[in-house]
DRENKEVEX-444460 format. One record per atom (N, C-alpha, C): x, y, z; residue in three letters. Coordinates in steps of 0.001 Angstrom, whole numbers, plus 500000, padded with zeros to 6 digits. Each point is the difference from the previous one (the first is absolute). Example, Ala and Ser with C-alpha at 12.3 -4.5 7.8 and 13.67 -1.06 7.14 Angstrom:
BEGIN
513190494310507800ALA/499110501190500000ALA/500900501200500000ALA/499650501050499280SER/500820501190500060SER/499230501090500730SER/
This chain:
BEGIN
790075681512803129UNK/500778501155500474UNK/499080500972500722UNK/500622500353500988UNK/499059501149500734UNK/500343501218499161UNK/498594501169500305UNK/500090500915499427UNK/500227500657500951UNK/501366501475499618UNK/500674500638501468UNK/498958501324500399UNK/499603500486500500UNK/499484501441500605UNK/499375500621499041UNK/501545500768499259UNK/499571500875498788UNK/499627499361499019UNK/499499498671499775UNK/499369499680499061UNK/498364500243500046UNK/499750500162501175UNK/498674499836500858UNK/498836501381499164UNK/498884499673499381UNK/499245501075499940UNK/499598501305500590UNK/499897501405499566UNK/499806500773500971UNK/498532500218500115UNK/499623499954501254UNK/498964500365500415UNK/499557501302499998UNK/499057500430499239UNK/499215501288499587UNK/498546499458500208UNK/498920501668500630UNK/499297499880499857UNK/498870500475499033UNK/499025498875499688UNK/499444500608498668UNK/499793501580500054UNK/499860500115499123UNK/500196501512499346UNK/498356500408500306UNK/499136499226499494UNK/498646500586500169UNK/499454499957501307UNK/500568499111500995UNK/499577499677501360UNK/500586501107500666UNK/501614500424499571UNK/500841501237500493UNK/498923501035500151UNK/499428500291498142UNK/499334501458500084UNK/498859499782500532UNK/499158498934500708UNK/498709500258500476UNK/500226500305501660UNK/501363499074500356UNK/500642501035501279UNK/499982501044500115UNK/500385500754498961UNK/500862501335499863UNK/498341500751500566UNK/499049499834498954UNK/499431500529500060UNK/498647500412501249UNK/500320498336500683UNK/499226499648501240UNK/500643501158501162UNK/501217499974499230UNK/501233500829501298UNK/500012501346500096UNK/499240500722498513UNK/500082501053500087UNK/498864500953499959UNK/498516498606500666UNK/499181500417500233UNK/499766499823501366UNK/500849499103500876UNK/499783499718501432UNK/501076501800500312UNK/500727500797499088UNK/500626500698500946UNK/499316501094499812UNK/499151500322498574UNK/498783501002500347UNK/499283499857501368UNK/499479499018500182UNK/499013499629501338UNK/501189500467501043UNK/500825499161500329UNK/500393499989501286UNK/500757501356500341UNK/501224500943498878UNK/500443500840500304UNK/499074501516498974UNK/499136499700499567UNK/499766501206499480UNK/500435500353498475UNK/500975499246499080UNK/500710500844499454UNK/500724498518499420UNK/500184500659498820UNK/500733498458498776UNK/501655499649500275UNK/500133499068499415UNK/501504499753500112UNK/500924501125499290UNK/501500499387500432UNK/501276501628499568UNK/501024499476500150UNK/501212500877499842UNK/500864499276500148UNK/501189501298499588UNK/500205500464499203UNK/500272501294500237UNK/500017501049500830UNK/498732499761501077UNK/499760500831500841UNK/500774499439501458UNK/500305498848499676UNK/500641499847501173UNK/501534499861500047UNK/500639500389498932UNK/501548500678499705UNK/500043501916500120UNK/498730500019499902UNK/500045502153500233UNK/499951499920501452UNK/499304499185500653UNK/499987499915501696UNK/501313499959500677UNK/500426498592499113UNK/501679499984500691UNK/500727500771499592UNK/500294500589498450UNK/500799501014499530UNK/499806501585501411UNK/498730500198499851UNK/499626500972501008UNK/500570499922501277UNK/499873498881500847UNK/500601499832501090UNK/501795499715500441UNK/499801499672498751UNK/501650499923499436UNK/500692501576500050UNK/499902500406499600UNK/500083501644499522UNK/500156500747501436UNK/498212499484500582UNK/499914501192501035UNK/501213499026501596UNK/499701499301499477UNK/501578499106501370UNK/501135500777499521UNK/500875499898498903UNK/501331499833499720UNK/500035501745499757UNK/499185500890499485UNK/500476501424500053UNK/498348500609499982UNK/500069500415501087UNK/498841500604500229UNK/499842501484499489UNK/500549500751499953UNK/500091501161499289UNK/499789499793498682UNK/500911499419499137UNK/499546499896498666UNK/498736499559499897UNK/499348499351500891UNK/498287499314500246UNK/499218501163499830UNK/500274501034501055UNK/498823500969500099UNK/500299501258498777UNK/500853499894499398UNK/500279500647498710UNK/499491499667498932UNK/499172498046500137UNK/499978499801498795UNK/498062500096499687UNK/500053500227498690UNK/498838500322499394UNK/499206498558500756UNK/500931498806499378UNK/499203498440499605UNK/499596499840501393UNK/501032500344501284UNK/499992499562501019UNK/498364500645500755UNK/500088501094499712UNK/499220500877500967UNK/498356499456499123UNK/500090500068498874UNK/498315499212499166UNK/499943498614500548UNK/500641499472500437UNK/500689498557500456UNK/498505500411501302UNK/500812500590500638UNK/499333500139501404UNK/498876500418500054UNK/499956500835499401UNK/498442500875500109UNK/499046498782499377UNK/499801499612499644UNK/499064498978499737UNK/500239498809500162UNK/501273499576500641UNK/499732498671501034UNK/500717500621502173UNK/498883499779500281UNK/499971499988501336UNK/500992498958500421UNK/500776500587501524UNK/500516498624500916UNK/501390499407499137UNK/500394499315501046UNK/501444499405499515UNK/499550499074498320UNK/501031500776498960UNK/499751499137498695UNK/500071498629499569UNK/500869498926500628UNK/500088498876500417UNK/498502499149500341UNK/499260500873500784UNK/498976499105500780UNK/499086500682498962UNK/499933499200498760UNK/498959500416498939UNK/499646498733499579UNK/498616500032499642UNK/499879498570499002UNK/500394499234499017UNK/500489501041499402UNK/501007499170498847UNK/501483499352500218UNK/500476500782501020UNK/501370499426500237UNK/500116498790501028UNK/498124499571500537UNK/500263498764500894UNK/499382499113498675UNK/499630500432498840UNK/499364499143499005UNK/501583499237499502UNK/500595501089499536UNK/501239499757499533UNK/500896498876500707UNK/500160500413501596UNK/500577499106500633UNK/499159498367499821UNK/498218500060500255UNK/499880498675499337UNK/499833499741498472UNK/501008500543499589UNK/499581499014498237UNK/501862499416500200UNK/500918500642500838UNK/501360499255500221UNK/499900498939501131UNK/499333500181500274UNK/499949498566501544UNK/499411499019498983UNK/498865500328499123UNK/499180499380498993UNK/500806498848499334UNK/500876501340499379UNK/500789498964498849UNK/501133499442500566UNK/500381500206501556UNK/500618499144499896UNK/499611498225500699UNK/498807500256500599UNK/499523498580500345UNK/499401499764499070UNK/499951500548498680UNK/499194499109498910UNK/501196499189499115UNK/501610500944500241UNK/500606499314499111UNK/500541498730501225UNK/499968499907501184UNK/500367499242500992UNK/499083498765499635UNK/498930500404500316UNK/498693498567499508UNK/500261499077498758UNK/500410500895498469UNK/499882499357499051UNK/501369499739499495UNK/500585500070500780UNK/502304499820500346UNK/500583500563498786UNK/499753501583499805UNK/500481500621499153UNK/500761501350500652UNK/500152499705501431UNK/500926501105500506UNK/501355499890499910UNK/500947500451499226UNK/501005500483500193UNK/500507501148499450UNK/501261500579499903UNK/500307501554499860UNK/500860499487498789UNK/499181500713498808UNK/500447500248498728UNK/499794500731499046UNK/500477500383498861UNK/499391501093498953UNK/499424499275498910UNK/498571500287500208UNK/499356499449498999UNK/500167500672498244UNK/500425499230499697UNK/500293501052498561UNK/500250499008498770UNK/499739500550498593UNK/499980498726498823UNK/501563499641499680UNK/500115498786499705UNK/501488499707499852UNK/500418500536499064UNK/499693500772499215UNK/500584500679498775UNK/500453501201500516UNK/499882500321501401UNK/500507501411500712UNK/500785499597500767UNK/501067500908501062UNK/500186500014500972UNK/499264500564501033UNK/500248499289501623UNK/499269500740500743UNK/500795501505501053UNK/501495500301499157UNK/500119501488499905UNK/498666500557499372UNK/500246499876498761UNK/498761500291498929UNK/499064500381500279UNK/499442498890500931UNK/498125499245500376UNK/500085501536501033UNK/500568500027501030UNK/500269500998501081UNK/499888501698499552UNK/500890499964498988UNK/500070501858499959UNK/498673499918499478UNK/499266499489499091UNK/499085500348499130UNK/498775499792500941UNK/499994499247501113UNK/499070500262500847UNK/500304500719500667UNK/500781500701500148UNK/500538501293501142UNK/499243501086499333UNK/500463500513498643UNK/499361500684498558UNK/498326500144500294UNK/499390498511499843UNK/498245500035499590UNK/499684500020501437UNK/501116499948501074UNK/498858500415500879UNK/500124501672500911UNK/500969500570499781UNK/500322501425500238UNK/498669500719498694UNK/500003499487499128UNK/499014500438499046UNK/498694499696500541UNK/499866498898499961UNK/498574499418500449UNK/499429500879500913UNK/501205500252501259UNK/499196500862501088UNK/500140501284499480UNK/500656500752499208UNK/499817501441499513UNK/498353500489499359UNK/499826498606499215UNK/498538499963499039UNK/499549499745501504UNK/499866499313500535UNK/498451499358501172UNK/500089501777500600UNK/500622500779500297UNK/499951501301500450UNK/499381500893499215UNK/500040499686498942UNK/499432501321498623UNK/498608499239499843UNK/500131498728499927UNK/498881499780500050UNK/499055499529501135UNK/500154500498501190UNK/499599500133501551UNK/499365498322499970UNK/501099498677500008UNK/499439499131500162UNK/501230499002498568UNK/500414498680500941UNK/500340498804499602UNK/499156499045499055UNK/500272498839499576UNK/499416498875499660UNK/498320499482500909UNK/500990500293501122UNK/498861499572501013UNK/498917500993500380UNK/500494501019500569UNK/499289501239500533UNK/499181500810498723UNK/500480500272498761UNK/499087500970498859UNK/499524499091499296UNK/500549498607499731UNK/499255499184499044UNK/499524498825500394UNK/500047499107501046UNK/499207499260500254UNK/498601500438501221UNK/500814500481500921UNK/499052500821500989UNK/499251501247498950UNK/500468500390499570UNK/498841501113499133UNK/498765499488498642UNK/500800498559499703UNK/499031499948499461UNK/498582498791500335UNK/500568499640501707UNK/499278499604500576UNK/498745500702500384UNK/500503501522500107UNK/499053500978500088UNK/499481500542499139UNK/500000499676498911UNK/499780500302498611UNK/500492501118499389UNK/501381500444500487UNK/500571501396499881UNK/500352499947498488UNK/499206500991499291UNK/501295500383498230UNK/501400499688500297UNK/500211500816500829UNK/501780500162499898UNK/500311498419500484UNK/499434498998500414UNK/500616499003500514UNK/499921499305498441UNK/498896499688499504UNK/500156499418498628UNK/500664500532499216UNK/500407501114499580UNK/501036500594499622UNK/501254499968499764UNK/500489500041501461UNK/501310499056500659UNK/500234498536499572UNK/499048499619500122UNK/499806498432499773UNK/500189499914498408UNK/499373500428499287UNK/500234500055498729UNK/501421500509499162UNK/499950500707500880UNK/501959500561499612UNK/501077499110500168UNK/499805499502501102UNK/501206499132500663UNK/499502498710499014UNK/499142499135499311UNK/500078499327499312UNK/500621500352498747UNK/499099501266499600UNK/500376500294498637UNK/501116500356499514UNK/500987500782501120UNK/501545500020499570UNK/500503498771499922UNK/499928499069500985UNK/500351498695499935UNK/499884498983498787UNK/498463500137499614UNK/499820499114498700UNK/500840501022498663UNK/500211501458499917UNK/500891500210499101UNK/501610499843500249UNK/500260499657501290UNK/501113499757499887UNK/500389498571499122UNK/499349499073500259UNK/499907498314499541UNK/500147500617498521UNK/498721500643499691UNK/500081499308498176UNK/500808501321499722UNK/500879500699500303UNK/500891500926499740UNK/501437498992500365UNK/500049498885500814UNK/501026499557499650UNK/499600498872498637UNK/498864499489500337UNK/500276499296498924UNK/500177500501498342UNK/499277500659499885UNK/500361500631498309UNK/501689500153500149UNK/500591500554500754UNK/501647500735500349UNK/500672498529499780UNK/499881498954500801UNK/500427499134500131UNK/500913500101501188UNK/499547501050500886UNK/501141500103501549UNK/499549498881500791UNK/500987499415500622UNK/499872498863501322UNK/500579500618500782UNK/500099499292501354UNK/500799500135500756UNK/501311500016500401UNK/500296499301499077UNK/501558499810500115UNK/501011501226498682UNK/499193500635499807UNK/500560501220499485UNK/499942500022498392UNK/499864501079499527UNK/500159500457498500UNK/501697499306499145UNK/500528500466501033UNK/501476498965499584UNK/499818498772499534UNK/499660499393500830UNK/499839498462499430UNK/498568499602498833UNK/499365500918500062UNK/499039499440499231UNK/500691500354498339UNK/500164501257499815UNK/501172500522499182UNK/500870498606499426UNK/500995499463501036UNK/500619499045499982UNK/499307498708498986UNK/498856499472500721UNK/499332499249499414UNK/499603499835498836UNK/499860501555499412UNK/499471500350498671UNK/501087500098499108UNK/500942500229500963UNK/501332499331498635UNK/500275498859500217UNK/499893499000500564UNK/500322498597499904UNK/498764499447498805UNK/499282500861500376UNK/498743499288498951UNK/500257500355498684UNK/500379501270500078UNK/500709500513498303UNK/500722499266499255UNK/501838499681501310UNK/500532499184499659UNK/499633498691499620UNK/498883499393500384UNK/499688498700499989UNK/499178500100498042UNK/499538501023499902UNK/499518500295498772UNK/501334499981498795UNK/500713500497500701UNK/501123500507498761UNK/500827498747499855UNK/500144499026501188UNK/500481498412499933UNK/498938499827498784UNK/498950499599500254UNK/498644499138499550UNK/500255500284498175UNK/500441501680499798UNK/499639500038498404UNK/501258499075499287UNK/501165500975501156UNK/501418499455499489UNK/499912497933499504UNK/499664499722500871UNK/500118498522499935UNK/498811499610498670UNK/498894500887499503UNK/499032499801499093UNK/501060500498498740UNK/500598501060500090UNK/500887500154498407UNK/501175498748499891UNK/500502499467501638UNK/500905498601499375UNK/499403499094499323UNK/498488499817501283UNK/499620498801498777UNK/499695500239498664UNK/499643501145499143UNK/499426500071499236UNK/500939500179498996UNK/501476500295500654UNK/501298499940499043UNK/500376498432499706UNK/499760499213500949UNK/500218498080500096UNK/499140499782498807UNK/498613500228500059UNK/498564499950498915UNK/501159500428498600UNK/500232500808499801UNK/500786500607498501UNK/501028498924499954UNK/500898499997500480UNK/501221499015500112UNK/499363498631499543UNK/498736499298500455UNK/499445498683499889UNK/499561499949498502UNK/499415501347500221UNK/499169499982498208UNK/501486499698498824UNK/500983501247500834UNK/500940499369498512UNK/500531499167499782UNK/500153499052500822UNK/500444498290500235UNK/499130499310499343UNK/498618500529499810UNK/498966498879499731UNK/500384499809498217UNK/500383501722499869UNK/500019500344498363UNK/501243498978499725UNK/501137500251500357UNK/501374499580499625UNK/499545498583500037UNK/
């Protein structure tokens, strides 16, 4: 029997070969542009230009807009990060073209929906960029680029964003939360109850059969 398409392995690349890229990549952009990778910074560019296109008045009113400017020169668009940005999407998409993993879907665990999968990335990432602002810098820009430079605050960052993460894990596990919701796990824990309260019930029949046998043996 042939095996159809989606049976086919997905092609990923190793993980350790990934990060010695990453890191080759984010030392060729010290050299060549001056200045570490971002990614955040190139959604304040478009937000900015966004803004100052569609209502320009509210632009020159605004606090964000006018710090915006004063310390980046020239049209905001033609910045380094937002042609970085444009190649990490040309990137991924001839990488998922090469290894035939392009098509348009919501990646998400089957124990969810991808309504679900969607708002909650709508959620962590309106957040995500609120924190990369307070904390003047993304994943990329305060914690890998900073601690390329050996910045505190980049190890810092770096250490946070793990460390909430690893308490989230063993905070579900002690809880016993999955993904597929407190409801059902709930659920589960009474089937298991029930399955207990079968288990004794059927231990007092037999043990009523046991009495019944003994007095047969007497008679």
């Amino acid at each position: 029997m042939s095996k159809s398409k989606s049976s086919k392995p997905t092609k990923y690349l190793n993980p350790y070969v990934g990060g010695v890229l990453l890191g080759l990549v984010l030392l060729a952009a010290n050299f060549v542009s001056g200045r570490g990778l971002g990614a955040s910074g190139a959604i304040k560019s478009t937000v900015v230009t966004a803004v100052t296109t569609v209502a320009p008045s509210a632009a020159e009113n605004s606090a964000f807009v006018k710090e915006f400017r004063e310390s980046h020169e020239g049209n905001p668009m033609k910045t380094w990060l937002v042609f970085e940005m444009l190649g990490v999407l040309v990137g991924g998409f001839l990488s998922g073209t090469i290894a035939g993993r392009l098509n348009f879907k919501v990646e998400h665990s089957p124990k969810i929906t991808s309504r679900r999968r969607l708002i909650f990335a709508l959620a962590g990432g309106v957040l995500f960029g609120f924190g990369s602002q307070l904390g003047r810098g993304c994943t990329s820009g305060s914690a890998l680029s900073g601690m390329a430079v050996l910045s505190l605050g980049g190890f810092i960052t770096m250490m946070a964003i793990f460390e909430l993460r690893l308490h989230w894990l063993i905070s579900s596990e002690r809880t016993g939360f999955r993904e597929e919701g407190g409801r059902q796990t709930k659920s589960a824990g009474r089937r298991a109850e029930g399955s207990g309260h079968r288990a004794q019930g059927s231990g007092h029949r037999a043990q009523g059969t046991g009495h019944r046998a003994k007095s047969s043996t007497k008679d």
